[in-house]
VOBA-1610 file (N, C-alpha, C; in pm, whole numbers, padded with zeros to 5 digits, always signed):
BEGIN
Unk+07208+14325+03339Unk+07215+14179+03357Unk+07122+14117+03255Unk+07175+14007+03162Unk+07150+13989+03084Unk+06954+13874+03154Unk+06817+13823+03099Unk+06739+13763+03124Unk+06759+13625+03196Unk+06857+13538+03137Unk+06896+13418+03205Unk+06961+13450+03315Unk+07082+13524+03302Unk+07124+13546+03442Unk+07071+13584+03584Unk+06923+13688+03495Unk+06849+13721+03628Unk+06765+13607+03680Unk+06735+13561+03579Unk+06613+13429+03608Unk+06694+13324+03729Unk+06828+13286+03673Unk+06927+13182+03783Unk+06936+13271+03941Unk+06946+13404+03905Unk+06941+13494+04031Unk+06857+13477+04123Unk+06722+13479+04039Unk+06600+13498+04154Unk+06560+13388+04227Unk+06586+13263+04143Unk+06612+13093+04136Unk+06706+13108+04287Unk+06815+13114+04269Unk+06908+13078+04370Unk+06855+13158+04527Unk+06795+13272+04445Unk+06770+13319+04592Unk+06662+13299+04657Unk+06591+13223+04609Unk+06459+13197+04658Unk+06464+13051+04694Unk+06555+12948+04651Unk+06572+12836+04698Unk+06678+12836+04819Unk+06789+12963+04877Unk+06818+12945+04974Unk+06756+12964+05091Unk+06632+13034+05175Unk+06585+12986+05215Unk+06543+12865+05286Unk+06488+12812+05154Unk+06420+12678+05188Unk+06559+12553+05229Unk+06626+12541+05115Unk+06795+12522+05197Unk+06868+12540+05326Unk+06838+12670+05392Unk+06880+12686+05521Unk+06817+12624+05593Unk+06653+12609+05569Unk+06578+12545+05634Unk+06572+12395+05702Unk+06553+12366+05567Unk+06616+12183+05568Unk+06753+12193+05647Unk+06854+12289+05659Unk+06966+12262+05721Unk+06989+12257+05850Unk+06890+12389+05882Unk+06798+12363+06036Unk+06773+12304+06088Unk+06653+12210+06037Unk+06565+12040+06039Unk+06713+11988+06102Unk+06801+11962+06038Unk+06855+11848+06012Unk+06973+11843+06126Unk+07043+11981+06156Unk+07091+12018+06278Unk+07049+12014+06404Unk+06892+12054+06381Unk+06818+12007+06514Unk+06786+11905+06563Unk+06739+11799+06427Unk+06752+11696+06464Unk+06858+11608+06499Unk+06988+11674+06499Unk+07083+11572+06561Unk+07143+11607+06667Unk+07074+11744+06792Unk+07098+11737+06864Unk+06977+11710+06970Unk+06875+11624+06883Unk+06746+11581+06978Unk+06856+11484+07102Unk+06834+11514+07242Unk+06860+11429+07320Unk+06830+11244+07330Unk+06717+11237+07212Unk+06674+11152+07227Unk+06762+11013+07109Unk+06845+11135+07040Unk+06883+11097+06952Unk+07093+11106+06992Unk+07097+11121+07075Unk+07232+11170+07156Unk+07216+11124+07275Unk+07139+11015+07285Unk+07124+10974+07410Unk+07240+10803+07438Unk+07274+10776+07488Unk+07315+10675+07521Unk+07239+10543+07568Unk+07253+10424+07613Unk+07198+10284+07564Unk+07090+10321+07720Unk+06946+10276+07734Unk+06899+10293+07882Unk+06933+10177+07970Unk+06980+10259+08108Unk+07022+10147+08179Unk+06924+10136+08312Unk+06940+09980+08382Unk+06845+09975+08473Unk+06820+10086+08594Unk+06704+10088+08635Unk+06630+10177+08718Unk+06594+10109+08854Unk+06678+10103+08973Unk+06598+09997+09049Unk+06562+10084+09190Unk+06493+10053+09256Unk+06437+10111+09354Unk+06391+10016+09449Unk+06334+10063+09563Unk+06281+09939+09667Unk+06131+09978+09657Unk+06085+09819+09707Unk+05939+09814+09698Unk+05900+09942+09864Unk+05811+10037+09838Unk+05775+10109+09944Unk+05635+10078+10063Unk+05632+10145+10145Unk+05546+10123+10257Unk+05426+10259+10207Unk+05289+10173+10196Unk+05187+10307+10175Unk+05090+10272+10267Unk+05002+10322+10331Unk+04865+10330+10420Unk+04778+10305+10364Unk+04659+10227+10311Unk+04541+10212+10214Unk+04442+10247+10322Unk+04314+10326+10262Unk+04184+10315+10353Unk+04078+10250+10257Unk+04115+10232+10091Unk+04073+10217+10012Unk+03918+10277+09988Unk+03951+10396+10023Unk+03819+10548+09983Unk+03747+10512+09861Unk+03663+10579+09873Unk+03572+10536+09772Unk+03443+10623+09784Unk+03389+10715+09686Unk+03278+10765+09672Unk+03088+10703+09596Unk+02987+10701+09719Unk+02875+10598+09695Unk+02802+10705+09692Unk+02671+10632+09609Unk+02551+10669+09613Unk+02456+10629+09761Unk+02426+10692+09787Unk+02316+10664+09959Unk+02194+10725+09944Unk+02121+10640+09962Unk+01965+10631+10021Unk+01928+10635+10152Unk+01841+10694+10215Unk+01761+10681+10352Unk+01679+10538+10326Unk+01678+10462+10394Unk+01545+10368+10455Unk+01487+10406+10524Unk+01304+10410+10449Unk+01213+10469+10555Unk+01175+10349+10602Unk+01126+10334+10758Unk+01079+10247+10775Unk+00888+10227+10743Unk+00830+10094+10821Unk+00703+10100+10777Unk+00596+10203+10820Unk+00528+10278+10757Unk+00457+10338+10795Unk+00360+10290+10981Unk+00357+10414+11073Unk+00336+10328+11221Unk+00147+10386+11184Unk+00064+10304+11218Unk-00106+10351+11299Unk-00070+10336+11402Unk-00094+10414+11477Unk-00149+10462+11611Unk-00336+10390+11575Unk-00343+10329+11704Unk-00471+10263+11755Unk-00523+10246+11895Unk-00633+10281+11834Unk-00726+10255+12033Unk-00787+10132+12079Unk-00819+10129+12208Unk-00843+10005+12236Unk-01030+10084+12279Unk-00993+10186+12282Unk-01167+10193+12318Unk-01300+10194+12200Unk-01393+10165+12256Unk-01541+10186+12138Unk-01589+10282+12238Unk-01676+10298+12105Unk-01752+10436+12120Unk-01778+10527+11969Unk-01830+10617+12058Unk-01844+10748+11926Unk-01685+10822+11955Unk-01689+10881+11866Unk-01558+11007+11841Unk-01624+11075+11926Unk-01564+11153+12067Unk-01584+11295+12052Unk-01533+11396+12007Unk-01395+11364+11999Unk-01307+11497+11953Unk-01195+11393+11887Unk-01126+11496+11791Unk-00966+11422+11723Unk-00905+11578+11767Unk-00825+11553+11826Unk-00706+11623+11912Unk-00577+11693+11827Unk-00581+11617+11687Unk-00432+11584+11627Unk-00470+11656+11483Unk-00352+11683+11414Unk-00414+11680+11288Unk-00253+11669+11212Unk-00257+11673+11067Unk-00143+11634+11042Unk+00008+11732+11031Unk+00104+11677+11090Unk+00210+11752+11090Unk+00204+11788+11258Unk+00134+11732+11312Unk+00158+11783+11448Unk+00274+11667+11516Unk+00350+11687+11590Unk+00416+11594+11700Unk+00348+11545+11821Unk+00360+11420+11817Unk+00289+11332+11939Unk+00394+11310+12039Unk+00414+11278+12164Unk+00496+11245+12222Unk+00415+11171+12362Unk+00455+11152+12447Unk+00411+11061+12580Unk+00324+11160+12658Unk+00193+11114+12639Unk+00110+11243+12790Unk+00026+11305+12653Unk+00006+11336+12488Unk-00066+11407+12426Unk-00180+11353+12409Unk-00277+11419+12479Unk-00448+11399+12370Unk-00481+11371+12305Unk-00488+11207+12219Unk-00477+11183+12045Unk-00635+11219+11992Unk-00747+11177+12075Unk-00864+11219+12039Unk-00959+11168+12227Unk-01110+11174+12215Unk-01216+11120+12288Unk-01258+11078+12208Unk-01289+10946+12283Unk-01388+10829+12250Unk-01475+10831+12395Unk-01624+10837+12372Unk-01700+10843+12460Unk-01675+10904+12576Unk-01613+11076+12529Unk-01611+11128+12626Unk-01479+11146+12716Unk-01348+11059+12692Unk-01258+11041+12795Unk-01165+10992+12679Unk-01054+11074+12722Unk-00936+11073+12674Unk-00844+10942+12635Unk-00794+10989+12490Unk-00714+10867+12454Unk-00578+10932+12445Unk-00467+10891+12539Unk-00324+10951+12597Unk-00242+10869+12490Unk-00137+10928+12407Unk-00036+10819+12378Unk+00064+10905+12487Unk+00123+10714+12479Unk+00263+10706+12550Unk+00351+10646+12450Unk+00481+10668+12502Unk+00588+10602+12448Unk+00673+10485+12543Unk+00670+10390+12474Unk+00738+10269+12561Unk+00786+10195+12429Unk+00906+10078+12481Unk+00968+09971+12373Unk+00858+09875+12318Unk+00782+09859+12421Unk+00649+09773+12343Unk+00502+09799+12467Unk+00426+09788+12352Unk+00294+09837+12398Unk+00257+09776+12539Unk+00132+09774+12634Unk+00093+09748+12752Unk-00048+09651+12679Unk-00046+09539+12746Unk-00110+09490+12645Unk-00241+09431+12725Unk-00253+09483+12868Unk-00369+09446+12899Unk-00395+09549+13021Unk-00515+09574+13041Unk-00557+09647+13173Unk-00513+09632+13288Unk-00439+09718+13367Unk-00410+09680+13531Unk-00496+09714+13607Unk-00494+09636+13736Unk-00539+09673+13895Unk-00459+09697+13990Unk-00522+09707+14089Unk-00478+09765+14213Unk-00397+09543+14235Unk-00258+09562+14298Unk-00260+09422+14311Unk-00176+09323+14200Unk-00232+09370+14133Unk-00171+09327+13995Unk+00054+09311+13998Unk+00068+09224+13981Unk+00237+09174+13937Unk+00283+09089+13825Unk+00391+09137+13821Unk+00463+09073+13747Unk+00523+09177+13591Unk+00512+09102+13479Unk+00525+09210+13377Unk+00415+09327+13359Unk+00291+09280+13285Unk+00206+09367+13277Unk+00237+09471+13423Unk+00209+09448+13529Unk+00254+09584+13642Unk+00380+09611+13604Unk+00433+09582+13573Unk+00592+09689+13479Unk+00579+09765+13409Unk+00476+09711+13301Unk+00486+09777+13194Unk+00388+09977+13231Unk+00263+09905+13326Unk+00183+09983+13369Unk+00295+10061+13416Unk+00373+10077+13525Unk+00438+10129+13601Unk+00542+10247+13524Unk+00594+10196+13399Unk+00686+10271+13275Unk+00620+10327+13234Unk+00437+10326+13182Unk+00383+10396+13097Unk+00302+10504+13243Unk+00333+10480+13334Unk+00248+10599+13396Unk+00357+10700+13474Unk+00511+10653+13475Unk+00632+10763+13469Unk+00612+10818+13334Unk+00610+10798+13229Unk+00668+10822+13114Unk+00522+10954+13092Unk+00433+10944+13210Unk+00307+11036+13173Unk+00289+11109+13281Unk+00405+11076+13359Unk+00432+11180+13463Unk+00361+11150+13634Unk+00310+11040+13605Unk+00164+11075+13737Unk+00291+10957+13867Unk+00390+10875+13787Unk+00464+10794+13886Unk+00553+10827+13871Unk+00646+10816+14056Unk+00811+10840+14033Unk+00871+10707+14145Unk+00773+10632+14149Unk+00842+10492+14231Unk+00908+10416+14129Unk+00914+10308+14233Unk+00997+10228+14182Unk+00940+10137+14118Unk+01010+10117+14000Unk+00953+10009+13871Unk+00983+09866+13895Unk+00895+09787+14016Unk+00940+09664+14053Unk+00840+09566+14009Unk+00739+09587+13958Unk+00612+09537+13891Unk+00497+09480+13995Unk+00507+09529+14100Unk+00400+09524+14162Unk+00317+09656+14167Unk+00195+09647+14137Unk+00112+09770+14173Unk+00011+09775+14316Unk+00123+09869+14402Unk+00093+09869+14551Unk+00045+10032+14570Unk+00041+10032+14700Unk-00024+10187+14712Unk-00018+10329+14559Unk+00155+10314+14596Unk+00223+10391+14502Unk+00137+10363+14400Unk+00146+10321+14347Unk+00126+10331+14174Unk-00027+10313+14160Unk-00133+10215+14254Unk-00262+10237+14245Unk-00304+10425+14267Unk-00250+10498+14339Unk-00238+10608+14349Unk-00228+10705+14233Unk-00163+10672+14116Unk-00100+10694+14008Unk-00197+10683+13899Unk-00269+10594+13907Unk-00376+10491+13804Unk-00490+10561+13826Unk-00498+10637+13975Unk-00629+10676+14024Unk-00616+10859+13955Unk-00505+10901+14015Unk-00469+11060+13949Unk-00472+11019+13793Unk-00406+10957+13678Unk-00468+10925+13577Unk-00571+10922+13560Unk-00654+10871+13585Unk-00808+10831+13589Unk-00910+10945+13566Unk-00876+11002+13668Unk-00946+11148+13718Unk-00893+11259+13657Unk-00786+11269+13571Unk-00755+11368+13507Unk-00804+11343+13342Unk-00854+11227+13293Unk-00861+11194+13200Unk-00982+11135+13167Unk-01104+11148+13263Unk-01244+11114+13253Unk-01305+10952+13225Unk-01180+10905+13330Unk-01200+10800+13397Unk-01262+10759+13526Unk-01276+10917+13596Unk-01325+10891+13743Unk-01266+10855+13866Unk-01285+10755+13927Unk-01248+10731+14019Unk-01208+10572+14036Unk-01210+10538+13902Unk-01159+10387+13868Unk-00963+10344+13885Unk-00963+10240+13971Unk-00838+10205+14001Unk-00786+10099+13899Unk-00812+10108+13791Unk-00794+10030+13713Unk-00702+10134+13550Unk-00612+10062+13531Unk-00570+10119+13453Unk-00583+10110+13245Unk-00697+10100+13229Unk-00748+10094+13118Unk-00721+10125+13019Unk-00655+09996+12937Unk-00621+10049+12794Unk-00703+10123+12717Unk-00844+10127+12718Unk-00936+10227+12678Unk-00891+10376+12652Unk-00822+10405+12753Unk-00764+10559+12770Unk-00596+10592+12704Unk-00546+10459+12607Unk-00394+10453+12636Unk-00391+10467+12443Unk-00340+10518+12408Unk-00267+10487+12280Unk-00098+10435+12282Unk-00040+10351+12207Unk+00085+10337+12178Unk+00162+10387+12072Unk+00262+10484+12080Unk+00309+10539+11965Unk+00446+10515+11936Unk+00464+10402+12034Unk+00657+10328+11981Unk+00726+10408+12070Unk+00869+10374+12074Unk+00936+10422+12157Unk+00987+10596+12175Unk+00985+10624+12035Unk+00998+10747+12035Unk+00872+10883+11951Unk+00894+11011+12003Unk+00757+11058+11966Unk+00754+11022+11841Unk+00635+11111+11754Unk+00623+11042+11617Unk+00510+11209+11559Unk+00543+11165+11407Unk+00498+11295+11326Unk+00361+11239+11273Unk+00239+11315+11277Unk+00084+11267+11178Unk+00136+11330+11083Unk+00089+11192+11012Unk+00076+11193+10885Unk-00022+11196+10768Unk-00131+11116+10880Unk-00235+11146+10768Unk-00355+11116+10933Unk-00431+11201+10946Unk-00579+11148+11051Unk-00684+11077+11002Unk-00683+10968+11070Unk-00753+10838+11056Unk-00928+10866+11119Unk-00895+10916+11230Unk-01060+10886+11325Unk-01131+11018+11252Unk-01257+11040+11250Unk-01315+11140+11276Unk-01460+11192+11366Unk-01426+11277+11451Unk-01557+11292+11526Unk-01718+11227+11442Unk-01738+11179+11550Unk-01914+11176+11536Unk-01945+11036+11493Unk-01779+10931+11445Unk-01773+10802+11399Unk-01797+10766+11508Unk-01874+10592+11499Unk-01848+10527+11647Unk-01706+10416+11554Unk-01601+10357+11689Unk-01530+10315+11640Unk-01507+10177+11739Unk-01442+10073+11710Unk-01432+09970+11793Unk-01306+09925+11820Unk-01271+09884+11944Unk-01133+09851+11961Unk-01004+09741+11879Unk-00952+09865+11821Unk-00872+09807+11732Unk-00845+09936+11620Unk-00954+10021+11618Unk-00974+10096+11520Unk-00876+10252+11510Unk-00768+10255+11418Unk-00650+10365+11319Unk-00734+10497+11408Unk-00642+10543+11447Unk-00666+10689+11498Unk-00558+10789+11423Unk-00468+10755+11370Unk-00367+10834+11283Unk-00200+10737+11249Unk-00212+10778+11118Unk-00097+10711+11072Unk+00010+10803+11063Unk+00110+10771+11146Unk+00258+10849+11137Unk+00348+10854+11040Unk+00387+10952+11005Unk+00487+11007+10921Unk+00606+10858+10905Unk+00625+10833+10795Unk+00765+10720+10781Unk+00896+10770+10845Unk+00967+10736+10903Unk+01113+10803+10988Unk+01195+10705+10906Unk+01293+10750+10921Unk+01450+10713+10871Unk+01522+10593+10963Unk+01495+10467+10900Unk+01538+10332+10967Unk+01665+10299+10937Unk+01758+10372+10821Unk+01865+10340+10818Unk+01913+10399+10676Unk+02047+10329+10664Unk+02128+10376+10513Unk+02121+10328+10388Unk+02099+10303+10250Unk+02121+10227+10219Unk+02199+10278+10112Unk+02363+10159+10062Unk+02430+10215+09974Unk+02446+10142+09841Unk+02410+10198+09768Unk+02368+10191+09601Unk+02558+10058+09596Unk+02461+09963+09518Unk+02568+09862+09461Unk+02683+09938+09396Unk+02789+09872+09461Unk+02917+09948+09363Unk+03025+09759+09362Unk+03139+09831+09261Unk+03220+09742+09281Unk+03344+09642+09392Unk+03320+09529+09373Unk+03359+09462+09483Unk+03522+09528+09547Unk+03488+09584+09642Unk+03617+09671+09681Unk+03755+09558+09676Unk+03873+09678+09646Unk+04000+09610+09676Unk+04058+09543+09757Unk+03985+09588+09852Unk+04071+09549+10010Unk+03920+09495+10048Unk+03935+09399+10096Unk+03802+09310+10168Unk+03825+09362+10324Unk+03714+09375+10389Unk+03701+09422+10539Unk+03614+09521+10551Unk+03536+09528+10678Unk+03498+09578+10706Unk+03463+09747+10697Unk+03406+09843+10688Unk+03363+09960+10601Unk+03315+10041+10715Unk+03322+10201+10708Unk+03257+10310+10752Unk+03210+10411+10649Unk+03063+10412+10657Unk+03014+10496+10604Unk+03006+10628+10677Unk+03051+10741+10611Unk+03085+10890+10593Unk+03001+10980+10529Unk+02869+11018+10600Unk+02759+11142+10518Unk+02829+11246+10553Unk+02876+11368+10487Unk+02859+11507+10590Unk+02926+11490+10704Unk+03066+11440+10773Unk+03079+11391+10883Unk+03027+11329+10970Unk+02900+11295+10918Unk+02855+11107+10996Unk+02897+11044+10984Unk+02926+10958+11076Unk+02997+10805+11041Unk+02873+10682+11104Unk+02920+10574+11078Unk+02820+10476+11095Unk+02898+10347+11040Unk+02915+10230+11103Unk+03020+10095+11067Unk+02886+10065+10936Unk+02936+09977+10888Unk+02896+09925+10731Unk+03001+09778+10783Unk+02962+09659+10783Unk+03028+09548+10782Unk+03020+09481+10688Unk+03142+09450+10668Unk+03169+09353+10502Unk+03083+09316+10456Unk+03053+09329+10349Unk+02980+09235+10260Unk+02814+09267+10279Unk+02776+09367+10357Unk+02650+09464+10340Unk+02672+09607+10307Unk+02481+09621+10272Unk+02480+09779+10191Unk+02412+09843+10263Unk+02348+09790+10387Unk+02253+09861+10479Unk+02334+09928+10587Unk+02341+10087+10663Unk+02398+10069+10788Unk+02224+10084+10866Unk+02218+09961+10965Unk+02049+09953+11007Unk+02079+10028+11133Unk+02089+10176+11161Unk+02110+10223+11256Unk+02028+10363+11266Unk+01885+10337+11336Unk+01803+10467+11280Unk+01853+10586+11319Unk+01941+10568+11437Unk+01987+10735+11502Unk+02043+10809+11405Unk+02143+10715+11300Unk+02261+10737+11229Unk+02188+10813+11078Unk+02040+10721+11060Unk+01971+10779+10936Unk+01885+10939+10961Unk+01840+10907+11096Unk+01807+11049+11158Unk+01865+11150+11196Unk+02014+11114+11197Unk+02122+11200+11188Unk+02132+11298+11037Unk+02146+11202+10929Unk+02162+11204+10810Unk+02004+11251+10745Unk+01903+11283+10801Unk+01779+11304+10745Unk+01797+11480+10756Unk+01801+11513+10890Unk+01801+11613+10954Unk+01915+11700+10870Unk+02028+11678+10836Unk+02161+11709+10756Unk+02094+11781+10610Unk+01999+11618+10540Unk+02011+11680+10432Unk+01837+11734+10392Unk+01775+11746+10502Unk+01630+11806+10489Unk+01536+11766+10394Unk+01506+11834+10318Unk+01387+11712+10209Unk+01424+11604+10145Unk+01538+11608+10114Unk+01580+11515+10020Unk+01650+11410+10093Unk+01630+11269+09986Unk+01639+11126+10087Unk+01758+11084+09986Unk+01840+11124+09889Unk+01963+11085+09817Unk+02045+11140+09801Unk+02182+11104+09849Unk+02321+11174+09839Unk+02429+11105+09822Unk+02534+11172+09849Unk+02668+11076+09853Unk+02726+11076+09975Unk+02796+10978+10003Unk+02885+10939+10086Unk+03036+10877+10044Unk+03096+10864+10144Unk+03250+10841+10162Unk+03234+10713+10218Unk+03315+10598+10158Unk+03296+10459+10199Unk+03449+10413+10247Unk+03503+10422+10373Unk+03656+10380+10351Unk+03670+10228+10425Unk+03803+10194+10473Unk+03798+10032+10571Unk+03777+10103+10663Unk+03742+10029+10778Unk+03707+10081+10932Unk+03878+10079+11009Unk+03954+09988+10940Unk+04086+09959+10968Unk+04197+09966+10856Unk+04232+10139+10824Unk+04338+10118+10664Unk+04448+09976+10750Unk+04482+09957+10594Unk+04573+09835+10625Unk+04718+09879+10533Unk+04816+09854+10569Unk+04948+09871+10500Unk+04967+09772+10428Unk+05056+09812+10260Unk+05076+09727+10189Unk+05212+09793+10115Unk+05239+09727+10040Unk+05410+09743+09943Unk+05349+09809+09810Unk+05392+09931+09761Unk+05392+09992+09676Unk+05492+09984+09536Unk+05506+09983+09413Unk+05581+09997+09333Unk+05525+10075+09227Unk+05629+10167+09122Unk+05558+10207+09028Unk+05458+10066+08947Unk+05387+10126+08865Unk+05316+10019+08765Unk+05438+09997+08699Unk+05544+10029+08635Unk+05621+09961+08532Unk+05724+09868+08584Unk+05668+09832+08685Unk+05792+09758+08729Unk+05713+09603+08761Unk+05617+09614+08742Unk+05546+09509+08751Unk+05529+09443+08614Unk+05531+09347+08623Unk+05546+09234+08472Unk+05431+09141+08480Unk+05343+09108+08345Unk+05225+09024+08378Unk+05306+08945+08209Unk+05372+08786+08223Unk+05445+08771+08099Unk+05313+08699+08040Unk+05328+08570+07974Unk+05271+08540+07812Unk+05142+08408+07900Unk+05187+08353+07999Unk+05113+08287+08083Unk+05027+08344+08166Unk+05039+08461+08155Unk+04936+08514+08286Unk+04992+08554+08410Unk+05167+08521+08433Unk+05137+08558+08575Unk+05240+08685+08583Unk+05282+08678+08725Unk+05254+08831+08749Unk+05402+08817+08856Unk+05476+08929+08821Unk+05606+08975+08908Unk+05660+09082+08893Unk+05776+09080+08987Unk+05897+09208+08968Unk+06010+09105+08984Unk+06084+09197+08914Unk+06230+09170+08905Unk+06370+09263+09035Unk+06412+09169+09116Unk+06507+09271+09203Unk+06558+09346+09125Unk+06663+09306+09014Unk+06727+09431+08892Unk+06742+09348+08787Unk+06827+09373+08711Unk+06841+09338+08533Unk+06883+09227+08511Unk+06961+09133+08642Unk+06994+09024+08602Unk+06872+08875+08695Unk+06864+08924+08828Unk+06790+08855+08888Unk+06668+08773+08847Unk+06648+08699+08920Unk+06552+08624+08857Unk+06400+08696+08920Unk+06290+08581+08854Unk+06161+08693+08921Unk+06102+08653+09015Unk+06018+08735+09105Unk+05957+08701+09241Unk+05833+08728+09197Unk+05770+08622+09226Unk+05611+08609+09161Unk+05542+08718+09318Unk+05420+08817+09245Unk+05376+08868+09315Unk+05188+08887+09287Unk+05123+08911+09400Unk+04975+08937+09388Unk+04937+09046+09390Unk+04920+09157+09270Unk+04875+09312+09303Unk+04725+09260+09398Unk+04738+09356+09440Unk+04587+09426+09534Unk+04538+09557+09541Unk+04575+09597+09414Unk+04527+09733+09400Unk+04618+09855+09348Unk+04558+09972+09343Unk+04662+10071+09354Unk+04634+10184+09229Unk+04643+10236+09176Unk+04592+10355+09074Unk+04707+10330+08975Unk+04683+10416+08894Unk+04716+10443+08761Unk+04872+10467+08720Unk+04922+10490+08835Unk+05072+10510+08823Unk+05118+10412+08908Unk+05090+10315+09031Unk+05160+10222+09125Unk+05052+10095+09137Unk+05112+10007+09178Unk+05025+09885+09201Unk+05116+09837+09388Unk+04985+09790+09426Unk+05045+09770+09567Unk+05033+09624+09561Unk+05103+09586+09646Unk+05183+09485+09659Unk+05208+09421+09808Unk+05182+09261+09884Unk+05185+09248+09971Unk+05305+09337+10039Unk+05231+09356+10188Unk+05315+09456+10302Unk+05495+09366+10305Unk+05489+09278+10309Unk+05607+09194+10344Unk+05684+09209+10256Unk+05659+09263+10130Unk+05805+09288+10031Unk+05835+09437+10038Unk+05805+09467+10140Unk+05847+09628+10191Unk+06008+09624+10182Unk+06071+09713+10117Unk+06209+09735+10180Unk+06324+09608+10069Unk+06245+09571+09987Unk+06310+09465+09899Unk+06341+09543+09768Unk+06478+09532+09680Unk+06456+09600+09567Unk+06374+09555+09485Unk+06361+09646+09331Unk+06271+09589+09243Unk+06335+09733+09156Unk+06328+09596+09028Unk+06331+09695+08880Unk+06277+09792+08869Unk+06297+09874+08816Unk+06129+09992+08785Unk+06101+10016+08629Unk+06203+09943+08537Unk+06234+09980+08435Unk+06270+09806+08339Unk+06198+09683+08397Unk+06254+09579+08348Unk+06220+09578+08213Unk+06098+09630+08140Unk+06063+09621+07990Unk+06153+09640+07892Unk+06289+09779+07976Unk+06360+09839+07915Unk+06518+09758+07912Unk+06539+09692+08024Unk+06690+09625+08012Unk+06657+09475+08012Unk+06577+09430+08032Unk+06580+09255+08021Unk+06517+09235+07908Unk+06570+09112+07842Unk+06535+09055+07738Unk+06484+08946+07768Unk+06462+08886+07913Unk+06400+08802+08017Unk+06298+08829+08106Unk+06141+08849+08023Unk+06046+08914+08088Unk+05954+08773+08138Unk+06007+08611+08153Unk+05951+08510+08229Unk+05916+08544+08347Unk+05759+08545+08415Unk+05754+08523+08565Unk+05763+08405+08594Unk+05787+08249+08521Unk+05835+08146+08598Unk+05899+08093+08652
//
């Protein structure tokens, strides 16, 4: 074979190939579906029924409340401090001696705020009467008179607590530590001080007064809220971030042990039903406002989203069960919501 001839040879055969190739391309591309497809026609569907709780994941804080002192009403020297920190106090414990005779906390809703007698009515004998069940020495009846019964009570107090034989029930001997026991936190008195009535015998540990939930955005659905720790629940009412419910924070303390920040689950206290559609079927035209179309020829029904994710927008409950375009971008050349 003569040089030119081979040269056209190697030529031809090395450009078919690339020839078949392109012929490939070009075959394939004309059986792209997209390209063999026919004109798109409308898509219509009905507006649907969905359940909202409008969920939502928060940041949560504990509220401690104010630090409590525990205080005596007696003077004197220290004889003894009873307590030290990390111990639990509760109704009937030994907080320290002052001159000799015992300072008892109790637990009550509010303190006893003056000395009883034998005789004595009205509140103060109530209150006497709650704080000397709550210390074991009474089991009558809490009518606020202090009669046999309970002078009886004041007197076994007395004498167990180096009061003697005094019928008088003396705040001297009484500490108040709130309604429920309480943790030291730090000890205030110390032996050998003299101290005067009024004077910190130990400051209690801060407790858990409630929830608090880190600012987020103004939810979709307005109403009322339940906050969700760990399967706690606790109401949250509109338009607050506090739930002020200490059981609910002492619930939630105990759960998550040292640590005072976590998350929670924020939903309505009442999901509410609303009308669902895909997002593309919803139209926002050149004015601002906002609709669906029943199908390709109809005119438009002005509508108010209220929410909904990334693929649907919900839509008042009452256009449940109504058609709607799903596809109007694609067949109307009439995208007016007026």
């Amino acid at each position: 074979m003569r040089p030119s001839a081979m040269t056209s040879f190697v030529a031809v055969s090395l450009l078919a190939p690339l020839v078949a190739g392109v012929v490939v391309v070009v075959v394939a591309s004309n059986e792209s579906p997209l390209e063999s497809a026919g004109p798109v026609g409308p898509v219509v569907g009905v507006v649907e029924r969905a359940v909202r709780s409008d969920q939502a994941y928060v940041a949560v804080a504990l509220e401690l409340a104010e630090p409590f002192t525990a205080r005596t009403d007696a003077a004197g020297r220290v004889t003894s401090v009873e307590v030290a920190a990390g111990d639990q106090v509760a109704s009937g414990v030994v907080v320290a001696t002052v001159a000799g005779r015992d300072v008892v906390a109790y637990q009550a809703a509010r303190p006893l705020y003056v000395s009883v007698d034998r005789g004595a009515r009205g509140d103060a004998a109530r209150a006497a009467q709650e704080v000397l069940a709550s210390l074991g020495f009474y089991a009558g009846p809490v009518d606020g008179v202090v009669g046999p019964v309970t002078a009886a009570a004041i007197l076994a107090f007395n004498e167990v607590h180096g009061f003697g034989r005094s019928a008088v029930l003396d705040l001297a001997g009484l500490t108040w530590i709130g309604p429920d026991p309480v943790t030291v936190g730090e000890v205030l008195a110390t032996p050998g001080e003299d101290v005067t009535a009024g004077a910190g015998l130990f400051i209690a540990e801060a407790v858990p007064s409630g929830v608090r939930v880190a600012a987020t955005q103004a939810p979709a659905v307005p109403g009322d809220r339940v906050l969700d720790i760990a399967g706690l629940t606790a109401p949250l009412p509109g338009g607050t971030r506090i739930v002020e419910d200490a059981e609910f924070a002492a619930a939630v303390a105990r759960v998550w042990g040292d640590v005072t920040e976590g998350v929670g689950v924020l939903r309505l206290a009442e999901p509410v039903e609303v009308g669902t559609v895909p997002s593309s079927a919803v139209v926002t035209d050149t004015q601002g406002r906002t609709c669906i179309f029943p199908d390709a020829e109809a005119g438009p029904v002005a509508v108010t989203p209220a929410g909904g994710s990334l693929g649907t927008v919900d839509l008042d409950v009452g256009l449940v069960g109504r058609p709607v375009l799903v596809n109007p971008r694609q067949v109307r050349h009439d995208l007016d919501c007026g």
